[in-house]
N, C-alpha and C positions, 0 to 999 in steps of 0.2 A: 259248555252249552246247557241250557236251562230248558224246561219242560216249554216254557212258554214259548222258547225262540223256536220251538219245533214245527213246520208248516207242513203236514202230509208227508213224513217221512219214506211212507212206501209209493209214494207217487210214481208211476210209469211200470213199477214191480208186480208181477204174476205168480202170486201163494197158492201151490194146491195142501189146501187140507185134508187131511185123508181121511175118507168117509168105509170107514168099517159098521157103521149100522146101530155100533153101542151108544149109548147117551148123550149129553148134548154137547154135540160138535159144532152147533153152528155161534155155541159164544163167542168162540176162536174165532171163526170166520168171521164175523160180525165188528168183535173185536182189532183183527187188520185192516177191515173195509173204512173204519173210521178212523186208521190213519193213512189212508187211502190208496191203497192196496187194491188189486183185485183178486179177491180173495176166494177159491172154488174150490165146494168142498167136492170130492171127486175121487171116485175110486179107477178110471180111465187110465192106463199106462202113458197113451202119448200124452195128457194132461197134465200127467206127473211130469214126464219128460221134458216137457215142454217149461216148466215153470223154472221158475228166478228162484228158488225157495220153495220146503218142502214144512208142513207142520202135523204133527203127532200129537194130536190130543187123549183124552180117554177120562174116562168114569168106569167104574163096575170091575168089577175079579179079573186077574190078571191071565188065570187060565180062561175065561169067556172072550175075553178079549184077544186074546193071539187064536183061536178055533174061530174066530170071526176075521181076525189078519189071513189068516190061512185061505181063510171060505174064498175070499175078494180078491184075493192074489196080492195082498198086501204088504205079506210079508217078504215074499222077493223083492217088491218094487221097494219097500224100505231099504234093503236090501242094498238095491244096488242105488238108489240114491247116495247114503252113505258114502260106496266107494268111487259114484260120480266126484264127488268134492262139490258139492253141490250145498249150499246150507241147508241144515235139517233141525229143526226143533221139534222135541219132547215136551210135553206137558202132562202134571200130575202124573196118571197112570202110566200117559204114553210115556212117560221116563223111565219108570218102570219096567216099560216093557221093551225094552234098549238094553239091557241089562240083560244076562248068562239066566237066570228063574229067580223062581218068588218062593218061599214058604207058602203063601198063600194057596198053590197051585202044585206040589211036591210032584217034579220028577215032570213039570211041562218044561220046554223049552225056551228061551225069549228070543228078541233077534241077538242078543250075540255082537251088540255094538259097545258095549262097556262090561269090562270082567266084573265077578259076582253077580251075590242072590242077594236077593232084595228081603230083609228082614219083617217080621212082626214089629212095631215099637214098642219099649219096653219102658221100664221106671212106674212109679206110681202115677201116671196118669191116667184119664179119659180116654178109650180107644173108641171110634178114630178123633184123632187133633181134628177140629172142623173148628177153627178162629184165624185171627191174627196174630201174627207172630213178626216175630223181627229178626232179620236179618243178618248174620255176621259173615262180611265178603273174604275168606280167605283168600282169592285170587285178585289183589285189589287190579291188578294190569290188565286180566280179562275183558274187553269190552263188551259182554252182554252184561257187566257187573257195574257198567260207568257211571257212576252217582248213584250208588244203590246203599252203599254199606250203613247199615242203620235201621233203612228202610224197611215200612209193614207189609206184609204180604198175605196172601187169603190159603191157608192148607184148609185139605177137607181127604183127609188120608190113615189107615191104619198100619200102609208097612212103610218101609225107608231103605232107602240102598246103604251097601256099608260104604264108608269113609276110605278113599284111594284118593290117588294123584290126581285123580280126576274132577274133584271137585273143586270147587270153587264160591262154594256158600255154605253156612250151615247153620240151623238155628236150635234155638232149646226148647225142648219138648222128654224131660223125664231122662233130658240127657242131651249129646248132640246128636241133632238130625241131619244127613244130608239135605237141604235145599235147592241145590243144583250143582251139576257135573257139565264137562265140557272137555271133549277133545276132537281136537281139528275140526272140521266141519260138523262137528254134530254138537250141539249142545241142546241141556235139557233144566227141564223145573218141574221139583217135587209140587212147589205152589200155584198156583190156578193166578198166572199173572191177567187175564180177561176178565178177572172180576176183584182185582187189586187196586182200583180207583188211578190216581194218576202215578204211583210207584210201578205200578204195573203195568201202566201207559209208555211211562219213559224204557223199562226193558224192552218191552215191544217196541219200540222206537230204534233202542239200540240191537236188536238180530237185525230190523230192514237196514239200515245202515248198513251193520257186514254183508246183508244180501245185498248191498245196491252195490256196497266194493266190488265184491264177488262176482259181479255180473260185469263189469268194467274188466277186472284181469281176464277173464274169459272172453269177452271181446276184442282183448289187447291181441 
């Protein structure tokens, strides 16, 4: 399937993004609603509860950012989203912050949905990466990964998760960088696919997909 044959992939689908207060969340949002989604950014339990699909965005320090999970109640309802089986995406920080802690933030906690700490990046480069970068799919059977391998993507990031079984992309930057992780219902992106043009389109195309499966077995 080709970007072009794609017609409102989230059509009928209900995305709550989760609104902790830090930076700009409403890209995401934004970004699902035009592929026609309804997409609400929301800090609400039964809103969460309520939805087809769960998204985690984020900008700003990873210890600011979980004392604002915390504030909102967000990080249980992450929480137990997660162990709903519910689909859950991570974006940029919010992948991050899925993750066991950060250097960034020494001796904070994160949620605790993927083992390890999330590294400083390291090698002679620019900190933070803020370009495009390209893609190497180590998980080519993943389907958040379908027609990706190649593909440019937008980071704008200074640390990076380490390399586990869990990943399933990764690209070069002073070395390799995790790019995204994925296991069972949760999967995540280091890079800011809402502002990755239409490579970034087609990802977001393929999570509503899994969520529209996911929402069919759940009705079965």
């Amino acid at each position: 399937m080709r970007l072009s044959d794609l017609t409102e992939p989230g059509d009928g689908l209900t995305i709550a993004v989760l609104d902790y207060g830090i930076g700009n969340l409403r890209s995401a949002q934004k970004a699902l609603q035009r592929l026609g989604a309804t997409a609400l950014l929301t800090a609400d339990p039964a809103s969460i509860e309520a939805a087809d699909g769960v998204v985690l965005p984020g900008v700003g320090a990873f210890g600011a950012c979980m004392d604002a999970m915390d504030a909102t109640g967000l990080t249980e309802q992450s929480q137990l989203v997660a162990a709903s089986g519910r689909p859950f995406l991570g974006i940029c920080v919010g992948m991050q912050l899925m993750f066991d802690g950060s250097d960034e933030t020494p001796g904070r906690s994160g949620l605790g949905l993927f083992s390890g700490t999330v590294r400083r990046l390291t090698g002679e480069v620019r900190i933070p990466q803020m370009q495009w970068n390209k893609l190497e799919v180590t998980a080519p059977e993943h389907p958040l990964m379908s027609e990706l391998d190649g593909s440019w993507m937008y980071f704008v990031h200074s640390y990076g998760a380490e390399e586990t079984d869990d990943t399933i992309a990764v690209t070069e930057y002073g070395g390799r960088v995790v790019a995204a992780v994925a296991r069972d219902n949760v999967w995540a992106t280091q890079f800011h696919p809402e502002k990755s043009a239409d490579d970034g389109k087609r990802l977001l195309a393929n999570w509503l997909e899994f969520v529209a499966a996911s929402r069919l077995v759940a009705q079965a």
